[in-house]
C-alpha positions in Angstrom: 18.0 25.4 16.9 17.3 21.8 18.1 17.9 19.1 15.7 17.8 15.5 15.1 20.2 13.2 14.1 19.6 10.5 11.7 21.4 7.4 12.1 22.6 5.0 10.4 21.4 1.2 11.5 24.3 -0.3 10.4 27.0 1.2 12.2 24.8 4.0 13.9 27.2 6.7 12.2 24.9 10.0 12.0 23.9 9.9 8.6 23.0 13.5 8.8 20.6 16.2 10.8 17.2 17.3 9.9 15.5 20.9 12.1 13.3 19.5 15.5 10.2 20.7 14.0 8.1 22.7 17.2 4.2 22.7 16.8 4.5 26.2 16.5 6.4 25.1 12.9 4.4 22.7 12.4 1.3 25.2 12.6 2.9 27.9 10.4 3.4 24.9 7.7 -0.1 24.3 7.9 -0.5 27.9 7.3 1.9 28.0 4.6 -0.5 25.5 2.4 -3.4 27.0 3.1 -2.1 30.2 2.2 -0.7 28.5 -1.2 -4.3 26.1 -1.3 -6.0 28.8 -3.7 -3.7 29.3 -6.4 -3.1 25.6 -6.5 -5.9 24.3 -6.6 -7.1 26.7 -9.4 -3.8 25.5 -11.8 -4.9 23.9 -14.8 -4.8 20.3 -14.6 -2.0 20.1 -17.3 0.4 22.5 -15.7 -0.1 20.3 -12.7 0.7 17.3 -14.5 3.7 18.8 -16.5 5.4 19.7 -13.2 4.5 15.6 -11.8 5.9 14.4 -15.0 9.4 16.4 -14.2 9.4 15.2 -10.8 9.8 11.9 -11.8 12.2 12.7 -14.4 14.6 14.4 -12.2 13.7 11.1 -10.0 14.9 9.0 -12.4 17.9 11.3 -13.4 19.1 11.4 -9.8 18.0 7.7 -9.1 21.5 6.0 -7.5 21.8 9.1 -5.4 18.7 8.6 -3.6 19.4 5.1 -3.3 22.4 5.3 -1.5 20.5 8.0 0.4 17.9 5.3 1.6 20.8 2.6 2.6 21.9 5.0 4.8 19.5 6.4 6.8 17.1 2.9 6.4 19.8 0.2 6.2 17.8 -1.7 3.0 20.0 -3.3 0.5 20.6 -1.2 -2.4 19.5 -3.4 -5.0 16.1 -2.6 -2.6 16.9 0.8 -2.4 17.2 1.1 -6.3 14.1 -0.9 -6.5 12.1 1.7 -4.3 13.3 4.4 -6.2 11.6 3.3 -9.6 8.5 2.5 -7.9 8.6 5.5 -6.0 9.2 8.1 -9.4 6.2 5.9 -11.1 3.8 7.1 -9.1 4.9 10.7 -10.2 4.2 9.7 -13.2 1.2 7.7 -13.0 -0.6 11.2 -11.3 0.3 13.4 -13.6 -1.5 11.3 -16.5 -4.4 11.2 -13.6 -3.9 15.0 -13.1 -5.8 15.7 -17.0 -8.6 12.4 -16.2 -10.5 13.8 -13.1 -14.2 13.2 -14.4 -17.2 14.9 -13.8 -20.6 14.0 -14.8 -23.8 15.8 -16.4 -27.4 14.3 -17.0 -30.9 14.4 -17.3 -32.4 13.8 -13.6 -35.0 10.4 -14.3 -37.9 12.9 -13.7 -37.1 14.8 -16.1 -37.6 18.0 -13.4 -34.0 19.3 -13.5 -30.2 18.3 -14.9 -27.2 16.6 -12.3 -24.1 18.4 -12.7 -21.4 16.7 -10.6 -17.9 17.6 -10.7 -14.7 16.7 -8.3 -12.6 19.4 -6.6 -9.5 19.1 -4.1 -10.3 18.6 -0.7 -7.7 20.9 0.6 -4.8 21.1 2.7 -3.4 17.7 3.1 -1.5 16.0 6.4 0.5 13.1 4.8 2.2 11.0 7.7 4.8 8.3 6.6 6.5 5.8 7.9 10.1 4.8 8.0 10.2 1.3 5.9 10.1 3.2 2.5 10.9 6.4 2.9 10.9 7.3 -1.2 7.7 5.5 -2.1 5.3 6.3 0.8 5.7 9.7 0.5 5.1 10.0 -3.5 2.7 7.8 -3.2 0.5 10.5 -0.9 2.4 13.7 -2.4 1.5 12.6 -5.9 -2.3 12.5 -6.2 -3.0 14.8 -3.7 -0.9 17.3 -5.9 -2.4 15.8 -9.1 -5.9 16.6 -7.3 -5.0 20.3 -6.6 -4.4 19.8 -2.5 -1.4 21.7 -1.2 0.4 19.5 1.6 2.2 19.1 4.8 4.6 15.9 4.8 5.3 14.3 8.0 8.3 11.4 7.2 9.2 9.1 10.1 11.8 10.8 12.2 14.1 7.8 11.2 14.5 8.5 7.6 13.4 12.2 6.9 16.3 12.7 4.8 14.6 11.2 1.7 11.7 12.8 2.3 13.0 16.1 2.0 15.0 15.4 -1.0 11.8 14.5 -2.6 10.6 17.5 -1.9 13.7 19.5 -2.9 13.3 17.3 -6.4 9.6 19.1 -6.2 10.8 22.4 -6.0 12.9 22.2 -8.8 10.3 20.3 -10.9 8.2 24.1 -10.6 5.6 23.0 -7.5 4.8 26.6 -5.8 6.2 27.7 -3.0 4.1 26.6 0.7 2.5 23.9 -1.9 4.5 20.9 -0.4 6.4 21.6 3.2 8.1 19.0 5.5 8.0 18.9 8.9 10.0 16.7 11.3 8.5 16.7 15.2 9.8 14.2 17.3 8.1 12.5 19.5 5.2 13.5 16.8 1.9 13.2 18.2 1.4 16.5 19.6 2.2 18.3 16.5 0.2 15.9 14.7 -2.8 16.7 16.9 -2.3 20.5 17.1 -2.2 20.2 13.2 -5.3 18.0 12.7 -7.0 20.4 15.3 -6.3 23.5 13.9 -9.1 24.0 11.5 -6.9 24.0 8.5 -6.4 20.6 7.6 -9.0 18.8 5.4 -7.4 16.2 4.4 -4.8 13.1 6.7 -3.4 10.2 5.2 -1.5 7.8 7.2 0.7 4.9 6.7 1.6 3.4 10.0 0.6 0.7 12.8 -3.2 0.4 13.4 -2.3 1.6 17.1 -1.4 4.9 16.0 -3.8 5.3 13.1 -6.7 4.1 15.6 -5.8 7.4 18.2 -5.2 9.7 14.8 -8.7 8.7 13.4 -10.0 9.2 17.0 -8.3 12.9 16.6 -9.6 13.7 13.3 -12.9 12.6 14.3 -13.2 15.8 16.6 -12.6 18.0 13.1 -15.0 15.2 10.9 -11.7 15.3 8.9 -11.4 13.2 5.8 -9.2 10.3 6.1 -6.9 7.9 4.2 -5.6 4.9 6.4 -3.5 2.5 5.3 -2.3 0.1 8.6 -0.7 -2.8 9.9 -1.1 -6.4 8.0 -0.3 -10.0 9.0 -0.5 -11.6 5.7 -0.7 -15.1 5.2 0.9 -17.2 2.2 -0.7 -20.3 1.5 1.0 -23.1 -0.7 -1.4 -26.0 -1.9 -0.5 -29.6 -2.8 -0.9 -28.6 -6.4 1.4 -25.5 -6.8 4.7 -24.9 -8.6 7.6 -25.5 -5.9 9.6 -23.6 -8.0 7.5 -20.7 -8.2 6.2 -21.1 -5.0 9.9 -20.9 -3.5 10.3 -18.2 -6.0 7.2 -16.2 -4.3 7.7 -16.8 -1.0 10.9 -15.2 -0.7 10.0 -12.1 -2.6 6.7 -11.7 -0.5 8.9 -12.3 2.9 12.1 -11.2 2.2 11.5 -7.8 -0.1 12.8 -4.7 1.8 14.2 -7.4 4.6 10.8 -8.5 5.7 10.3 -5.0 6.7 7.2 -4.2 4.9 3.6 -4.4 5.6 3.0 -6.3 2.7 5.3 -8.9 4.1 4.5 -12.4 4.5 4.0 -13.6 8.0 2.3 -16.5 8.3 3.1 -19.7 6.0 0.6 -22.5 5.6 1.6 -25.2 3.3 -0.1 -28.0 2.5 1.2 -31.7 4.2 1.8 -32.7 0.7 4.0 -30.6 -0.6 5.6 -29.3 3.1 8.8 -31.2 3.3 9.8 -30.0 -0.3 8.8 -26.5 0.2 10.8 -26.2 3.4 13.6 -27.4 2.6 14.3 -25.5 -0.4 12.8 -22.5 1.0 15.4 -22.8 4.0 18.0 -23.2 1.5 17.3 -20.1 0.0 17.1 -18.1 3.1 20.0 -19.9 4.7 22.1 -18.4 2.0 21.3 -14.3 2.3 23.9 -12.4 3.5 23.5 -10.3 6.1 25.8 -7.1 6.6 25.8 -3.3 5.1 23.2 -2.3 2.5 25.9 -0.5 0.4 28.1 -3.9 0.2 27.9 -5.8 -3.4 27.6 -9.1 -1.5 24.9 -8.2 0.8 21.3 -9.6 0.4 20.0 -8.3 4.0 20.0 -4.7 5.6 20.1 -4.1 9.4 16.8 -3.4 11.4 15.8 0.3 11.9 16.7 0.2 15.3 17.5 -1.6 18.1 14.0 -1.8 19.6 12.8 -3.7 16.1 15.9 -6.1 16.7 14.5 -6.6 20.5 10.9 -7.6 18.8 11.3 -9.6 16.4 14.4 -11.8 18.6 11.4 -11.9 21.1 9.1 -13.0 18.7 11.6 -16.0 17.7 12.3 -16.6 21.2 8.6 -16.8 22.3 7.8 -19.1 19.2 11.1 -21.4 19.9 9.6 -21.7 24.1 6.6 -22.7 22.7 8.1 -25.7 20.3 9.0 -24.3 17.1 12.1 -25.7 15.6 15.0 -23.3 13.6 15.8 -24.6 10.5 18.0 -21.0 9.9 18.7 -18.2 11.6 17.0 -17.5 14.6 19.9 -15.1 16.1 20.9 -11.3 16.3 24.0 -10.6 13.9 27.3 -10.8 15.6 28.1 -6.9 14.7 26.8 -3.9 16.8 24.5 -3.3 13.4 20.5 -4.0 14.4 20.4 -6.9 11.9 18.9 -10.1 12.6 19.4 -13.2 10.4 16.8 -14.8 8.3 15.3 -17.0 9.8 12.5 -20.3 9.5 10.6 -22.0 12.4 8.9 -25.4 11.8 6.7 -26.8 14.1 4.5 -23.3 15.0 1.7 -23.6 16.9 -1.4 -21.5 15.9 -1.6 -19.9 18.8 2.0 -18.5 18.2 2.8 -14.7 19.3 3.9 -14.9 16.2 1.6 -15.9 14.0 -1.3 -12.8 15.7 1.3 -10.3 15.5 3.1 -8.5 12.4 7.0 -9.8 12.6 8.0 -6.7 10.4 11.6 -9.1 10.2 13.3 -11.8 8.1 11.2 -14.3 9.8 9.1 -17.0 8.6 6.6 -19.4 11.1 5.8 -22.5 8.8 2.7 -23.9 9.6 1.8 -27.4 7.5 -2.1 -27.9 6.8 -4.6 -30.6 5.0 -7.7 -28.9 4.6 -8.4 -26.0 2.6 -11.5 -25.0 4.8 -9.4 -25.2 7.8 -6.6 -23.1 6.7 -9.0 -20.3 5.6 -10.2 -20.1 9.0 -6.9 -19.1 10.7 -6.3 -16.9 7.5 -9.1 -14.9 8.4 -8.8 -15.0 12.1 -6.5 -12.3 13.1 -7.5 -8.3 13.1 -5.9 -7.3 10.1 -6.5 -8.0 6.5 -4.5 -6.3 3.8 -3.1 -8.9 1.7 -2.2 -12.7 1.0 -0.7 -14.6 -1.2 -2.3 -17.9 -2.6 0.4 -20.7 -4.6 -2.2 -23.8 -6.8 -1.8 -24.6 -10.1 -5.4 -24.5 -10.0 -6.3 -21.0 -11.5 -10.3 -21.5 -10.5 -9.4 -23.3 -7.2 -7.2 -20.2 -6.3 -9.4 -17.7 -7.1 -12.7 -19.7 -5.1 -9.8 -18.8 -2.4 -9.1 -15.7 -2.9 -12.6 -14.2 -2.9 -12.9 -16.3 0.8 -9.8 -14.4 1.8 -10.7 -11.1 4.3 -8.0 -8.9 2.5 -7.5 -5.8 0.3 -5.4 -7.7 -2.1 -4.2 -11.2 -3.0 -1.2 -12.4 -4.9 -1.8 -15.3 -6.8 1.0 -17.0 -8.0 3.3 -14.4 -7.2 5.2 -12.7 -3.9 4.4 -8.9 -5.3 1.1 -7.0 -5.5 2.6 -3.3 -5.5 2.0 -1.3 -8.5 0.9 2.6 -8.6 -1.4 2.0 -11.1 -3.4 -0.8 -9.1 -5.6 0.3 -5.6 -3.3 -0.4 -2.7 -5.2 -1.1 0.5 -6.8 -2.9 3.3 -9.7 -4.3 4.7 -10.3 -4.6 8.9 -8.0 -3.1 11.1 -5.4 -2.8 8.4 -6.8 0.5 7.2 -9.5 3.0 4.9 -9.6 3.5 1.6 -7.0 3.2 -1.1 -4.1 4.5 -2.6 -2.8 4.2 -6.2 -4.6 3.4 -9.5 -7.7 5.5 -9.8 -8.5 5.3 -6.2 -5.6 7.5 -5.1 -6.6 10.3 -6.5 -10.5 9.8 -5.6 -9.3 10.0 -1.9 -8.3 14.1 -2.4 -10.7 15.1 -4.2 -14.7 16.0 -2.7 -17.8 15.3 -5.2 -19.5 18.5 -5.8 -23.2 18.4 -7.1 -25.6 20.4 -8.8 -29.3 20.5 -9.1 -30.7 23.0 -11.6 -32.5 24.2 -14.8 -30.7 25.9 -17.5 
């Protein structure tokens, strides 16, 4: 049996080896759920959530040891790592209290010729593809609601970091989820399997989280089968600091919103535009604070930044900097590759970015952050809004009214205002543009498995 070994980005030890999934596995998975689709889906909602609301228990029970897992196989920090594990067991629980809240609706027709019965039923069998930057929390984010909704799934994880993945799954099976319910499949290079899967006939149901490159050729794919489809894609969000906000929590901000999972995130900051104002002040304590991260192993006490996933990330976002620097930017920190064989690269901030910067149009996915000053607010929107993707930004004034004028200007799915996070399961997750379709968490994520069903009739 061929296999894959998972490595670790720090010292590129093999972490461990997960089965080379072949499309003919990865067609009898998709047979495997749609053989278990129609006892699933006919569970009762409770039993459904009961079985959720053990995942996350034994998630939380088992929560350093899939930590550690993730440093190993992702090279995040731990206190990261630890991080993503909470967030990822909330979403457990968040869908199994939406498992028992899936409405329905019944009502006179205005006429008065006939009642509207409408209720909601699973879509089907699910294709959840993940990505490698959070291996725990993109996967319970799909699994979650589309077992909450009565789908039964196959779980594609990043061939980087599949090891979580299937220990989320193993933490499933325990938890009472049915047998074919939930399968993982690991094909590497993926997109064959991926498009023998979504044209099989079986699959109802794909939710990616990935580059807007790939998701553009999957939606192309599920086209051909009108299958339904969850996107959630790149982002190149920009942080804006007006004369008027807090430094303190500004600073504060800007490094959670850049620096959270090593600046590996889609949600990551990319583009900094601060007001002329307040610019000198910002940078320099900003540049203080990244200055000082540590860079090294995820599993060491002392260290604030991971490793890269691989070497080819390290080679894009050093030619990123490199391409910036050519074009005038100044390092204030960082700027360099780490001095190990580990795929890290330091934190860095460039002053002096042009705005038509490489690496201001393209998502840095690094510790990297292109400081751009501005005066007016009108101007600044403009470049904002001027690239392809829109998922989120984050907007620093002391000005409550002023920031929120902004914020409805802004062309994104979400907006921190006032502070670098805007994850939470209970809150709709998505983007607008190229960065994606439709939403996940909050009420939304479970919407996105489930088809409206409606009836016309006199009784």
């Amino acid at each position: 049996m061929d296999v894959i070994e998972v490595i670790n980005p720090f010292d590129q030890s093999v972490v461990g080896v997960v089965p080379h999934a072949t499309i003919r596995d990865c067609l009898a998975a998709v047979d495997s759920a749609e053989a278990a689709l129609p006892s699933w889906r006919t569970t009762a909602p409770r039993v459904r959530a009961e079985i959720l609301r053990k995942a996350f228990e034994l998630m939380t029970a088992e929560h350093d040891t899939l930590a550690r897992l993730i440093v190993r196989e992702n090279g995040k920090v731990l206190a990261d790592a630890k991080a993503e594990v909470t967030y990822a067991a909330e979403f457990f629980r968040w869908f199994s209290e939406e498992a028992v809240r899936i409405e329905g609706d019944y009502r006179r027709a205005p006429s008065g010729a006939n009642w509207l019965l409408v209720s909601r039923q699973p879509v089907g069998v699910a294709l959840l593809a993940t990505p490698w930057n959070f291996p725990a929390a993109m996967a319970t984010r799909k699994i979650g609601p589309a077992l909450a909704a009565g789908c039964s799934v196959i779980l594609k994880p990043a061939s980087d970091t599949p090891l979580t993945a299937l220990a989320i799954c193993d933490i499933l099976r325990r938890a009472g989820v049915p047998e074919g319910v939930v399968n993982v499949v690991v094909p590497d290079p993926p997109g064959d399997a991926v498009a023998a899967m979504l044209s099989s006939g079986k699959v109802r149901k794909l939710s990616f989280t990935g580059s807007t490159r790939v998701g553009a050729l999957l939606l192309a794919q599920a086209a051909e089968r009108i299958i339904n489809c969850s996107m959630e894609l790149g982002g190149n969000a920009p942080l804006v600091v007006f004369d008027d906000a807090d430094l303190d929590v500004a600073v504060d901000g800007a490094m959670l919103a850049k620096m959270r999972n090593g600046g590996a995130a889609c949600t990551a900051a990319n583009r900094f535009f601060v007001h002329e104002k307040i610019h000198d002040r910002f940078v320099d304590a900003f540049t203080q604070r990244m200055a000082s991260l540590v860079l090294g192993n995820g599993l060491d006490a002392t260290t604030q930044v991971g490793p890269l996933i691989s070497r080819a990330q390290q080679d894009n976002v050093a030619s990123l900097v490199d391409g910036a620097v050519a074009g005038g930017a100044t390092v204030l920190c960082g700027g360099t590759r780490a001095s190990d064989k580990s795929f890290g690269y330091h934190p860095t901030v460039l002053t002096d970015v042009g705005f038509g910067s490489a690496i201001l149009q393209e998502e840095v996915f690094g510790p990297v952050a292109p400081i751009v000053k501005f005066r007016e607010a009108d101007d600044i929107l403009t470049h904002c809004n001027s690239v392809e993707h829109g998922l989120v930004s984050y907007v620093f004034t002391r000005d409550v009214a002023k920031g929120l004028r902004f914020a409805e200007a802004l062309e994104t799915g979400m907006i921190g205002l006032n502070r670098g996070l805007v994850s939470d399961p209970a809150a709709p997750f998505g983007g607008v543009k190229a960065s994606g379709l439709g939403r996940e968490g909050g009420h939304d994520g479970i919407l996105a498995f489930l088809e409206t069903k409606y009836v016309a009739g006199n009784w």
